[in-house]
C-alpha positions as CSV (number, residue, x, y, z in Angstrom):
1,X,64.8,202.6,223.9
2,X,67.5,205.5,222.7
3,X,70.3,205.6,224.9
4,X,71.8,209.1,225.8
5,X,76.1,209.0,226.8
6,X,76.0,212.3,229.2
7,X,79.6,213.2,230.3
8,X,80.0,215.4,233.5
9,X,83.0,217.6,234.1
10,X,85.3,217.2,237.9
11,X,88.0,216.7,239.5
12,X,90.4,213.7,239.9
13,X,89.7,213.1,243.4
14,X,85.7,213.3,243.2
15,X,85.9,210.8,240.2
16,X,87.8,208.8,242.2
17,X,85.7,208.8,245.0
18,X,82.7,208.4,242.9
19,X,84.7,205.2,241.6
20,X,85.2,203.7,244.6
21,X,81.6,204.4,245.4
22,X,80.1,202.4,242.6
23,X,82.4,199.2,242.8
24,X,81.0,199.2,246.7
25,X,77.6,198.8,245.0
26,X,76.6,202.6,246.0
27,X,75.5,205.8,243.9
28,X,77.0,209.3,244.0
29,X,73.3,210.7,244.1
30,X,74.5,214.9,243.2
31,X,76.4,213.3,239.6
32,X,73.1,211.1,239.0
33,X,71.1,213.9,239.6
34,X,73.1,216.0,237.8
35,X,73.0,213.2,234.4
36,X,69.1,213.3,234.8
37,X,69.1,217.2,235.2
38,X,71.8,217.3,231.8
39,X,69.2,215.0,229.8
40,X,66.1,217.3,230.2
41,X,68.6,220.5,229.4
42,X,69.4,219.0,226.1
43,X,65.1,218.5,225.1
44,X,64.9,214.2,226.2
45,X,62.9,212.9,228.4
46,X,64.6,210.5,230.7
47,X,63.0,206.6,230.7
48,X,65.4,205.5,233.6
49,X,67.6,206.3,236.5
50,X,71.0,207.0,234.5
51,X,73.8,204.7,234.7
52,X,77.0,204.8,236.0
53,X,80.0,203.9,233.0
54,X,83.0,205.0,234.5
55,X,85.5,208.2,234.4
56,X,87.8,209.8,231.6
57,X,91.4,209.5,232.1
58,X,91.8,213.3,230.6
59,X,91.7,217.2,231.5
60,X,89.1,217.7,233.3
61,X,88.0,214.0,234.4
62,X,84.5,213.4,233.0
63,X,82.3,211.3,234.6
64,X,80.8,209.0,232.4
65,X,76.7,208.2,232.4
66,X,74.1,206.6,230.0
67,X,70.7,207.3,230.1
68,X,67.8,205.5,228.5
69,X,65.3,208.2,227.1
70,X,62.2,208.1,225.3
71,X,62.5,208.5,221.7
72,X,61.0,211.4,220.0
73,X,57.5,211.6,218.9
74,X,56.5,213.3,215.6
75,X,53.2,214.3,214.7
């Protein structure tokens, strides 16, 4: 299955937080959401819930997510 790397724009804290949130074992549900919403802006279809990579050091931190998606059809 294709794998699509979506990086969402925030701040420092919130990637932090959203950090902290994931090596407790939890999801940030608004920047999942968000990842699945990105996927089906750019013309995929998404094949699972995205997953959480990790955060960009630069300016603006990025959030980091990969999402599988179904690979095109052609007829």
């Amino acid at each position: 299955m294709p794998l699509m790397r979506i990086e969402l724009d925030t701040d420092k804290q919130t990637a932090r937080q959203i950090m902290e949130l994931h090596k407790a074992g939890r999801v940030h549900r608004e920047s999942r959401d968000a990842a699945r919403e990105e996927v089906w802006r750019r013309g995929r279809t998404p094949a699972a819930e995205p997953t959480f990579v990790g955060i960009t050091n630069g300016e603006p931190a990025r959030l980091i997510y990969d999402v599988d998606v179904y690979p095109d059809t052609t007829a």
